[in-house]
MARKOLDO-225003 format. One record per atom (N, C-alpha, C): residue in three letters; x, y, z. Coordinates in steps of 0.2 Angstrom, whole numbers, padded with zeros to 4 digits, always signed. Example, Ala and Ser with C-alpha at 12.3 -4.5 7.8 and 13.67 -1.06 7.14 Angstrom:
2
ALA+0066-0028+0039/ALA+0062-0022+0039/ALA+0066-0016+0039/SER+0064-0011+0035/SER+0068-0005+0036/SER+0064+0000+0039/
This chain:
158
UNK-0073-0150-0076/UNK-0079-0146-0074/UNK-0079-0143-0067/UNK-0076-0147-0063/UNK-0078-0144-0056/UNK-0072-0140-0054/UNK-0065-0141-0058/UNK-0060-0137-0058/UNK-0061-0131-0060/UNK-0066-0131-0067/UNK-0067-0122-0068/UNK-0071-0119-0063/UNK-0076-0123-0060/UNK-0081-0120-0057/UNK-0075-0117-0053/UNK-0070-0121-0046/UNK-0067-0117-0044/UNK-0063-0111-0043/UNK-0062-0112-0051/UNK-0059-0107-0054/UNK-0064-0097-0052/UNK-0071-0102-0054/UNK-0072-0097-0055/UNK-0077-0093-0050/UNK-0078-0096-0044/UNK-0076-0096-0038/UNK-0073-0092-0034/UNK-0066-0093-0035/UNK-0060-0090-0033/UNK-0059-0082-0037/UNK-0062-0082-0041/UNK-0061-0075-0045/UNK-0066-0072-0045/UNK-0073-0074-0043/UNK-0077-0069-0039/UNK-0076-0067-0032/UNK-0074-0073-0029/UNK-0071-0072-0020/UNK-0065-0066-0022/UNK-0061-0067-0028/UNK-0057-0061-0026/UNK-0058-0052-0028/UNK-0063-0054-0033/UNK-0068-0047-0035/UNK-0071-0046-0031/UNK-0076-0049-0027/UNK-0078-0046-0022/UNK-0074-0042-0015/UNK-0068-0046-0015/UNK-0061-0046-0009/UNK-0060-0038-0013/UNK-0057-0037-0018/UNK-0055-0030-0021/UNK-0062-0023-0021/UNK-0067-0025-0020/UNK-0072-0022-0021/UNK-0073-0020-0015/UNK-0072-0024-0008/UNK-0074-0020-0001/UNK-0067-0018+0000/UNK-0062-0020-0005/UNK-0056-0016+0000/UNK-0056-0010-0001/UNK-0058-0009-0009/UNK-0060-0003-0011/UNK-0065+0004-0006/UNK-0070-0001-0006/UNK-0076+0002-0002/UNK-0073+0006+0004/UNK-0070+0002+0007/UNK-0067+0004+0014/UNK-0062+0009+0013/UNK-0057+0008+0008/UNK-0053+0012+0008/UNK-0057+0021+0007/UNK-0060+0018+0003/UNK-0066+0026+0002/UNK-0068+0029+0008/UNK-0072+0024+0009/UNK-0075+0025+0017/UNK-0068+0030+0025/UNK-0063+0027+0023/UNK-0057+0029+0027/UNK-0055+0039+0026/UNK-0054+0035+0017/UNK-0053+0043+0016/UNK-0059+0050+0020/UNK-0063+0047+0018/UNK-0070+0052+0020/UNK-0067+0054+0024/UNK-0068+0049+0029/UNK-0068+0049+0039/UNK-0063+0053+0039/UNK-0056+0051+0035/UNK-0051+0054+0038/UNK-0049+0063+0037/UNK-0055+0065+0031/UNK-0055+0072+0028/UNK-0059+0074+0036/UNK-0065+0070+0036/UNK-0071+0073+0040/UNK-0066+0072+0049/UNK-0058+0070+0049/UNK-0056+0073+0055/UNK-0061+0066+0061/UNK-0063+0062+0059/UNK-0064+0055+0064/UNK-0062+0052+0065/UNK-0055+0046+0061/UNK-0051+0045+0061/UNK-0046+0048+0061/UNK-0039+0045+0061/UNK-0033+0048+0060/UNK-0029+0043+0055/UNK-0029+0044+0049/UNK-0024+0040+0047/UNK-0017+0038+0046/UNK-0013+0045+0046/UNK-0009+0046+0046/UNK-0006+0052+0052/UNK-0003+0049+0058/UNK-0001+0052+0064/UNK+0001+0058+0062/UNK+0008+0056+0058/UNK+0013+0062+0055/UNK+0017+0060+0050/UNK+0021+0064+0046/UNK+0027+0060+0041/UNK+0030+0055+0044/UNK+0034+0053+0049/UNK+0036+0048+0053/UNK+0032+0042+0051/UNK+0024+0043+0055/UNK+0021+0038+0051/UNK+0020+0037+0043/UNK+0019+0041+0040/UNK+0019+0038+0034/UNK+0026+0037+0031/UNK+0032+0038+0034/UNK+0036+0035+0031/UNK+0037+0026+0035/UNK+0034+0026+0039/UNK+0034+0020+0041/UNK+0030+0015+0036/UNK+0023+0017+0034/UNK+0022+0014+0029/UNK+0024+0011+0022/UNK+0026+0017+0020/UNK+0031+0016+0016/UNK+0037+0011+0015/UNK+0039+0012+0021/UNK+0045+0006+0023/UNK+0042+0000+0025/UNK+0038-0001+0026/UNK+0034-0008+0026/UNK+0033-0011+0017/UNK+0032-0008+0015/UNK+0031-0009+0006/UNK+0038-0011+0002/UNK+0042-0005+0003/UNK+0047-0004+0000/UNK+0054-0008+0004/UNK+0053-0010+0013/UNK+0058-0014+0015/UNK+0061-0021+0011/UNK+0056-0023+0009/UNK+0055-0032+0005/UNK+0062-0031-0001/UNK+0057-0028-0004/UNK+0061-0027-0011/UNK+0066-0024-0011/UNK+0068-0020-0006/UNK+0076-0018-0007/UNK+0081-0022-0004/UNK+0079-0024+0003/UNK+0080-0031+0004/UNK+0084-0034+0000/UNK+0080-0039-0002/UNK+0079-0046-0009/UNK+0085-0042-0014/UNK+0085-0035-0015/UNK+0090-0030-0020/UNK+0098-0033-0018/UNK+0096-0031-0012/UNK+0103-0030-0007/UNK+0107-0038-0005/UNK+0101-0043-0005/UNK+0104-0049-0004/UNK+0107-0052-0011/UNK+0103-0051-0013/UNK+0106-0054-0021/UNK+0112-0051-0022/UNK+0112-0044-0022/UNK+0121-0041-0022/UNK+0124-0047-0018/UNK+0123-0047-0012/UNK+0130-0048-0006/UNK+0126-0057-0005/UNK+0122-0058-0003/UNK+0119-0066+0000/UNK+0119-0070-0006/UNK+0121-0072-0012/UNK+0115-0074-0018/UNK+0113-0083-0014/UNK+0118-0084-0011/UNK+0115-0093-0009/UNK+0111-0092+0000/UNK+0109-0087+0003/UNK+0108-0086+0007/UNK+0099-0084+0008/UNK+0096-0088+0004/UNK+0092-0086+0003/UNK+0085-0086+0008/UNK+0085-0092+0011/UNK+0082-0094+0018/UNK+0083-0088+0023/UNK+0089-0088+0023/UNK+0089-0083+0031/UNK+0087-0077+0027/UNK+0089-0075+0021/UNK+0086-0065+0020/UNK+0077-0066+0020/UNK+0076-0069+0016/UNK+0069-0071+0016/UNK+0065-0070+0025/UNK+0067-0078+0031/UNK+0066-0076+0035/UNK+0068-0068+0040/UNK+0071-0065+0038/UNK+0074-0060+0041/UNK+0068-0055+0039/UNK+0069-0054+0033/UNK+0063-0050+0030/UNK+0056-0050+0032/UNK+0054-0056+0033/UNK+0047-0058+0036/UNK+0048-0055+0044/UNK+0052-0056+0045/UNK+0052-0056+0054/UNK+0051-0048+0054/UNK+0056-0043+0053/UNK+0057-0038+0051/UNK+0050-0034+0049/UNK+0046-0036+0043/UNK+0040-0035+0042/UNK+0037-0035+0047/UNK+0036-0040+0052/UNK+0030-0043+0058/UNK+0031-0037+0062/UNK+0037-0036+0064/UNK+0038-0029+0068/UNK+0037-0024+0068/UNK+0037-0021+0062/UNK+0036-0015+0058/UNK+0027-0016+0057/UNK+0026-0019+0055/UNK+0020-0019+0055/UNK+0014-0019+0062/UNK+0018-0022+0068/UNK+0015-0024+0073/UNK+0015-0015+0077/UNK+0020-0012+0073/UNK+0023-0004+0078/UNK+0016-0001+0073/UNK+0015-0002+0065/UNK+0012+0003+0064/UNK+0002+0002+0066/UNK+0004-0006+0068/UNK-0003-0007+0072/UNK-0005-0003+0079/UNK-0002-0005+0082/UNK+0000-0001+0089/UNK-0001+0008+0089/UNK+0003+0010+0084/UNK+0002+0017+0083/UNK-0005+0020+0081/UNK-0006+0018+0077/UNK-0013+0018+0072/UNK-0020+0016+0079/UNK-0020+0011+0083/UNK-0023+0012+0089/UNK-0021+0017+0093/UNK-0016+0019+0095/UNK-0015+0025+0101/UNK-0019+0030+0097/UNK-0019+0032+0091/UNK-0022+0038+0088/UNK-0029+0037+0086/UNK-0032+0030+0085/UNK-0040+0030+0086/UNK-0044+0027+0092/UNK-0041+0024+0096/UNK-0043+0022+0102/UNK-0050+0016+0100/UNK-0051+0015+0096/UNK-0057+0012+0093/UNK-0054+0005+0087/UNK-0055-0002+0087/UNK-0052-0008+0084/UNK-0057-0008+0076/UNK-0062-0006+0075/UNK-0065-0002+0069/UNK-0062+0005+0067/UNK-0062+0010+0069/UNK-0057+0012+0068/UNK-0052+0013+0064/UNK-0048+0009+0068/UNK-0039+0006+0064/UNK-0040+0002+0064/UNK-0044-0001+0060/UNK-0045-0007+0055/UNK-0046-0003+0049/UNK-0052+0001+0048/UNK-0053+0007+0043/UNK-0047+0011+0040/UNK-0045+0013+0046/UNK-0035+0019+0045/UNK-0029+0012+0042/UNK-0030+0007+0045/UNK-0024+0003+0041/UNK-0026+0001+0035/UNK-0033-0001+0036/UNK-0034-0001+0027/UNK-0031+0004+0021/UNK-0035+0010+0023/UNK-0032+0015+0020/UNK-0025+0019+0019/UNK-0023+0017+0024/UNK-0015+0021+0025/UNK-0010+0016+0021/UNK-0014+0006+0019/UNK-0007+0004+0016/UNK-0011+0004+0007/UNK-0017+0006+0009/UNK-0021+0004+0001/UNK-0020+0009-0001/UNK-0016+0019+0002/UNK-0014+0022-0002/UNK-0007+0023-0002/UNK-0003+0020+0002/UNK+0004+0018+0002/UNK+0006+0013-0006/UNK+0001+0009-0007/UNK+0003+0003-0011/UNK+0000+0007-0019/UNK-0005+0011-0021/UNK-0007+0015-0023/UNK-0003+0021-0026/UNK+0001+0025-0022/UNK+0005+0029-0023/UNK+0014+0025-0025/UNK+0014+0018-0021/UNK+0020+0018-0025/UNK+0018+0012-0033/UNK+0015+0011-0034/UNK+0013+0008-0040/UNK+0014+0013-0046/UNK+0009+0021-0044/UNK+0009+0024-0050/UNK+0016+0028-0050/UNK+0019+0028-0044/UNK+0028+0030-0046/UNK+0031+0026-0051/UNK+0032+0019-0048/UNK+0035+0015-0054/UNK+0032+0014-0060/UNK+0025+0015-0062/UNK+0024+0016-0068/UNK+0024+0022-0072/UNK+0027+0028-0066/UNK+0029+0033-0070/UNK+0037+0034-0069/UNK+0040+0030-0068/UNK+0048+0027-0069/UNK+0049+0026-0073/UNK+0043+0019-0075/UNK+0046+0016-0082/UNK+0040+0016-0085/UNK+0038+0018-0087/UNK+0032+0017-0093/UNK+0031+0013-0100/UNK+0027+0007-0098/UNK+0029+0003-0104/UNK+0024+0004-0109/UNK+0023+0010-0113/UNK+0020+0011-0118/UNK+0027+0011-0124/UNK+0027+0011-0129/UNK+0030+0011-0135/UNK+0030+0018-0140/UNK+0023+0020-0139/UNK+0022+0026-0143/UNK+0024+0031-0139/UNK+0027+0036-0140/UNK+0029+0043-0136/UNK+0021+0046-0134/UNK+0018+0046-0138/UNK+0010+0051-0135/UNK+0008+0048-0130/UNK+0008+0041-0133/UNK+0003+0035-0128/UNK+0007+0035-0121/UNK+0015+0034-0121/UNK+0018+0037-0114/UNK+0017+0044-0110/UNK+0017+0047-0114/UNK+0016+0056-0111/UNK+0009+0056-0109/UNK+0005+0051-0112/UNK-0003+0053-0109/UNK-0002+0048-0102/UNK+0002+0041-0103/UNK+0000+0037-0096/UNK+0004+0041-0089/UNK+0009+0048-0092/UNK+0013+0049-0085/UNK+0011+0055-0084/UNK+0008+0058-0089/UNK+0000+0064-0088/UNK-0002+0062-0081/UNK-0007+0055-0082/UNK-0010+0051-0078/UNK-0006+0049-0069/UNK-0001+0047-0071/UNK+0002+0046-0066/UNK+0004+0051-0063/UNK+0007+0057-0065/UNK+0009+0062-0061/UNK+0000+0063-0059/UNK-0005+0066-0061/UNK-0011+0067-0059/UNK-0013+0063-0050/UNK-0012+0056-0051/UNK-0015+0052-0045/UNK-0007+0054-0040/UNK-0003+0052-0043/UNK+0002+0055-0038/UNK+0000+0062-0035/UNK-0002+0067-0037/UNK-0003+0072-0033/UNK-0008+0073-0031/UNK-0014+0068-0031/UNK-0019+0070-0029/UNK-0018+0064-0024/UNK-0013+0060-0022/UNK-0012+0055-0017/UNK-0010+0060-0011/UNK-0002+0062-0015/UNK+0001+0067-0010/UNK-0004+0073-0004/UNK-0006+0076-0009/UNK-0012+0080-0005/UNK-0017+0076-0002/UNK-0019+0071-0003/UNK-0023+0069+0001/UNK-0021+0066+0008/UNK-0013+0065+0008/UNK-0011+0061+0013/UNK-0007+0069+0015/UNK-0006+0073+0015/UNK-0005+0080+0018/UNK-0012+0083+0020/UNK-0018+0080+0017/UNK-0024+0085+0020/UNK-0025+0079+0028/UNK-0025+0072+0023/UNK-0025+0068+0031/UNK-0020+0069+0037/UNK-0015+0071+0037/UNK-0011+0072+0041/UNK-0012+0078+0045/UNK-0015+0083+0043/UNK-0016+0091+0048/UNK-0024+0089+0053/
């Protein structure tokens, strides 16, 4: 009994967790149209977000080619590497708001449309529908948010 309750618990605490990340990330976009924030400095920067997301997994790609028993040090390496990258797009992200609400608001946004944007690419990579329509309709869909991501991260950036 007291295990489900945790359970359930734990799945409101994370509903609610996705629901203000949501909010905020909304909130960020606004700001960042209405020119108060800066989410995105330049391409530079948003390929750095980018390479925060997509470093791991190519990584882990590249180890398991060349390392397969070396798994401790790619893992650590990986992490370390992260912390950097991450600690440079913290740092830049302050230079450009000068305010720690702010860039908290812009890294929200800048990795919750990074993560966004690469999700709907790989489901429109692979698309795991079965029926041909069903697939045509889901990469409808995902072309659609991919270009209303792209553009929104070109209108953030001017």
């Amino acid at each position: 009994m007291a295990e489900n309750a945790n359970v359930l618990i734990d799945s409101i605490f994370n509903i609610y967790s996705l629901v203000i990340f949501i909010v905020i990330t909304i909130i960020g976009i606004f700001l960042g149209f209405k020119q108060k924030i800066t989410i995105f400095r330049d391409f530079n920067d948003l390929g750095l977000v980018f390479l925060i997301e997509l470093l791991p997994i190519v990584l882990m790609y590249l180890s398991s080619l060349i390392a397969a028993n070396q798994n401790k040090i790619v893992i650590t390496s990986i992490i370390i590497v992260e912390i950097i990258l991450f600690m440079w797009i913290i740092a830049r992200t302050y230079q450009d708001n000068n305010n720690i609400l702010s860039t908290l608001i812009a890294l929200i946004t800048k990795t919750s449309l990074s993560i966004l944007f690469i999700l709907n690419l790989m489901s429109f990579s692979n698309p795991t529908e079965k029926d041909i329509k069903l697939r045509m309709k889901s990469m409808e869909s995902d072309v659609f948010v991919i270009n209303a991501i792209s553009v929104d991260r070109i209108l953030l950036l001017s």
